[in-house]
Structures are given as structure tokens and as C-alpha cells.
C-alpha positions in Angstrom: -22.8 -7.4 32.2 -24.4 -7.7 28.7 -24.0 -3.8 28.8 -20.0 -3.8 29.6 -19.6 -6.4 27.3 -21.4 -4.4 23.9 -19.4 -1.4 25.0 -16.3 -3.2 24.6 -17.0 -4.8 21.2 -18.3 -1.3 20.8 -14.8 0.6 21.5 -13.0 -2.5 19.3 -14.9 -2.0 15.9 -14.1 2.2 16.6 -10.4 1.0 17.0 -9.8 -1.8 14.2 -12.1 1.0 11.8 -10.3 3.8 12.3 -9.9 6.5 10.1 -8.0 9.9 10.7 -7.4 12.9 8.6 -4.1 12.7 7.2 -2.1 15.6 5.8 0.8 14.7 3.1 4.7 16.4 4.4 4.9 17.0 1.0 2.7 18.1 -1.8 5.3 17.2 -5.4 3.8 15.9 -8.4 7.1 13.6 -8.1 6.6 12.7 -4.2 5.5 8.6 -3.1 3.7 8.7 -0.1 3.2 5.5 2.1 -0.1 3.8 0.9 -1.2 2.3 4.4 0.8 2.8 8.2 2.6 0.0 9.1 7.1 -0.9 8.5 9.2 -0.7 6.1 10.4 -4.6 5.9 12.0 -4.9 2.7 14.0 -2.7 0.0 15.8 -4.1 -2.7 16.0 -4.4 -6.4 14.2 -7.2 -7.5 13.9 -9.2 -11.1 10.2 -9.6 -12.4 9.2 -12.3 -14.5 9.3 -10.4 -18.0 13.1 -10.3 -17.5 12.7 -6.8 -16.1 14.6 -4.9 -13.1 12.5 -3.1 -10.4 13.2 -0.9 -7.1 10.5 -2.9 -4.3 9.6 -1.3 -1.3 7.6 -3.5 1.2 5.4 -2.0 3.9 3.8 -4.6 5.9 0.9 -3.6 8.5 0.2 -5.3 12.1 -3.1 -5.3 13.2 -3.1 -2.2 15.4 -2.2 0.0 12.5 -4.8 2.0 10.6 -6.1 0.7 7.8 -7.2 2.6 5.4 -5.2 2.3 2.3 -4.5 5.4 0.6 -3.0 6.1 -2.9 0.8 6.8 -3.0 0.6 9.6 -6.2 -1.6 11.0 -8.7 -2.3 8.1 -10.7 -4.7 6.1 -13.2 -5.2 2.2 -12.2 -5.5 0.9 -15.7 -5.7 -2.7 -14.5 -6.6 -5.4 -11.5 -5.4 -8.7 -11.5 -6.8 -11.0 -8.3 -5.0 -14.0 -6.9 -7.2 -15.6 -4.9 -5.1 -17.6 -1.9 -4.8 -18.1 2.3 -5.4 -16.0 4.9 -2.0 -16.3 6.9 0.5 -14.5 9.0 2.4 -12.0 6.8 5.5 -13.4 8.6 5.1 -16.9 7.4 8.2 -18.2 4.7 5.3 -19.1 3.0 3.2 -16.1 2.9 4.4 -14.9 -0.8 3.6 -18.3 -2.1 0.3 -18.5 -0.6 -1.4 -15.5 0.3 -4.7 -13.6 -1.2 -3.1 -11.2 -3.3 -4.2 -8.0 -5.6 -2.1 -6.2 -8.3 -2.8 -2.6 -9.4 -0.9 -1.7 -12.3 -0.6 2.2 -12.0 1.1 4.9 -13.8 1.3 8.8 -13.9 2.5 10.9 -16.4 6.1 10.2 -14.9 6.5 6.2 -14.4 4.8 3.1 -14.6 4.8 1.1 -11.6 2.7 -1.8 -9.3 1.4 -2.0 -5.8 1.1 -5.7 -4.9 -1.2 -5.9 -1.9 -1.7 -9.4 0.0 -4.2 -9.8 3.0 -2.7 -11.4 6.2 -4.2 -13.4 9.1 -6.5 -11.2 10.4 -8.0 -10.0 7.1 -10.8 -11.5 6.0 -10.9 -10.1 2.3 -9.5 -6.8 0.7 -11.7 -4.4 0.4 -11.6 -1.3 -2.3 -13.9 1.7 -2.6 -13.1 1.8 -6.2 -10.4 -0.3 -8.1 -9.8 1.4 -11.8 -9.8 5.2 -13.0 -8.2 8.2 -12.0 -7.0 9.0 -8.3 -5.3 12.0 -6.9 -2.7 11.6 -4.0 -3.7 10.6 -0.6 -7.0 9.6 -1.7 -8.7 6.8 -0.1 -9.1 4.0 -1.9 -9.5 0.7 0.3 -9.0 -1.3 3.2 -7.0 -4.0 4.7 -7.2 -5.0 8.3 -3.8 -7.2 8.2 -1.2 -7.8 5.5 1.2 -5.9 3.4 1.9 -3.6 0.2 4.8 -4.2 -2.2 5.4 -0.9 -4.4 7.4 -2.4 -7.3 8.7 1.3 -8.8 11.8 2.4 -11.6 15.1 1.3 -10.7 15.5 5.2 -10.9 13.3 6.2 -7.9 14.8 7.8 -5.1 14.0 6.3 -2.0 13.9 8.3 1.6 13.0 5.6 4.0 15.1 2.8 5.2 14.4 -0.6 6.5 12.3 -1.1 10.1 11.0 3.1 9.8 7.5 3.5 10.8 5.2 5.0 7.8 1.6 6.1 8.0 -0.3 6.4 5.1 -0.9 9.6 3.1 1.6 11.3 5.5 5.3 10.1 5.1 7.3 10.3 1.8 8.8 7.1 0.8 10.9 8.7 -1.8 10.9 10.3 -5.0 10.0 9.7 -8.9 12.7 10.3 -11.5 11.7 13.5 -13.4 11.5 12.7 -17.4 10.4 15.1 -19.8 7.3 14.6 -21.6 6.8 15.2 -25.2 3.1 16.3 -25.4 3.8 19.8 -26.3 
């Protein structure tokens, strides 16, 4: 019995840790892919508190989805700012207010943009391999067992998804960068 029983914690940890090879649909220096599997729950233009306008696409994760989180674009993570909060069902009204909560503020040589990424019910703290520095696309850079990622991007991103589609990380596009022109010639 004691057998049968450490198999089945056994087959559990090999489910909830998870962590298959993932190949991008696209390989553009412009292209978001989806940081973790999981839905797309929320699209909209939203006002931040510095007065500012931005495009936020939410991807929320159940339990049963991988997860690994992955990095949407070639970025550099220049800062980490830590809310510390609740662990609560991600479909709670008051899971915004209350939640455990990291921001990355990221940016690439074409935008400046923020993954918001708050731990849910069944996570029990949010884990990353390494939080600042340089990362290329699809690179692994954490875990979250339950919860949700808000990618607040440019009004002038071109999104692909729509509401309730089914991402996976480091595999689907979510949409597209604006192209600018650099100057360092």
C-alpha cells in the first residue's frame, strides 16, 4: 500500500514539474511570445498610475498548465519590484488588490514594457532562476505553479490572440512590437 501510495505522489510532482521542449512559431526580433501556457483573460488598454496609456494582455494559468515561465522577447530586466500579499484564487474580485505580486520592468532595443506576475492559490511563492540581466527569447526564467501574467506593452503593439485562446509558453505569438528606427549608427 505504502508502495502505491509513493508512486502516486511520485507521478504528481512529474506532472505539477513538468517541463517540455518548446519551439517558438516564429523566430522575429519583433515577435511576443506567451511567457507561461495558460488563457488569454483580459485585453484592453489600460491607464497606469504615471498618467500613461498601455496595451495589457492577461494570461492567467490553472493548475494543470505547465509552469515554467519563459521570456516573451530578447530583453534586459533592468528592475524587480516585489509586493508581498495572499495566496488566493486568481478568480477572486479581490485577487488584484491582494495577491503576491512581482514586476519586471523589461525593454529591448524596440520598446519598453512590464510583465506583472501574481501567484494564485495553489502557489506557494514565485520562483525565478535569475531575475535581472540579459535574456534571449524563450529562455527559461522561472516558475509559478498557479496565478497569472499581465504584459503591460505600447499602445502600438499588434496583438494576434483574442480573448479565451489557449497559449503555451515560448510557442504561440501573442502579437507583434511596433518597428522604430534606432539612431545608433
Amino acid at each position: 500500500m505504502f508502495a502505491v501510495a509513493f508512486f502516486l505522489v511520485f507521478l504528481g510532482t512529474i506532472f505539477v514539474y513538468r517541463n517540455p521542449e518548446r519551439i517558438a512559431e516564429e523566430s522575429d526580433g519583433l515577435c511576443l511570445l506567451a511567457p507561461m501556457d495558460g488563457k488569454i483573460t483580459k485585453i484592453a488598454k489600460v491607464d497606469l498610475k504615471d498618467k500613461s496609456e498601455v496595451l495589457c494582455v492577461v494570461i492567467r494559468k490553472s493548475f494543470f498548465n505547465v509552469g515554467i515561465l519563459r521570456t516573451p522577447i530578447n530583453m534586459e530586466v533592468g528592475e524587480v519590484k516585489n509586493r508581498f500579499g495572499l495566496f488566493m484564487p486568481s478568480s477572486s474580485s479581490l485577487f488584484s488588490n491582494l495577491c503576491e505580486r512581482k514586476t519586471f520592468t523589461c525593454k529591448n532595443k524596440f520598446a519598453s514594457f512590464k510583465m506583472v506576475i501574481s501567484a494564485g492559490r495553489f502557489s506557494q511563492k514565485i520562483i525565478f532562476f535569475r531575475k535581472l540581466g540579459m535574456f534571449k527569447a524563450n529562455e527559461r526564467f522561472g516558475f509559478l505553479r498557479d496565478g497569472e501574467i499581465a504584459l503591460l506593452l505600447p499602445l502600438d503593439t499588434r496583438i494576434k490572440v483574442s480573448l479565451n485562446s489557449d497559449v503555451k509558453a515560448g510557442e504561440s505569438v501573442l502579437g507583434y512590437l511596433a518597428y522604430k528606427e534606432s539612431n545608433d549608427k
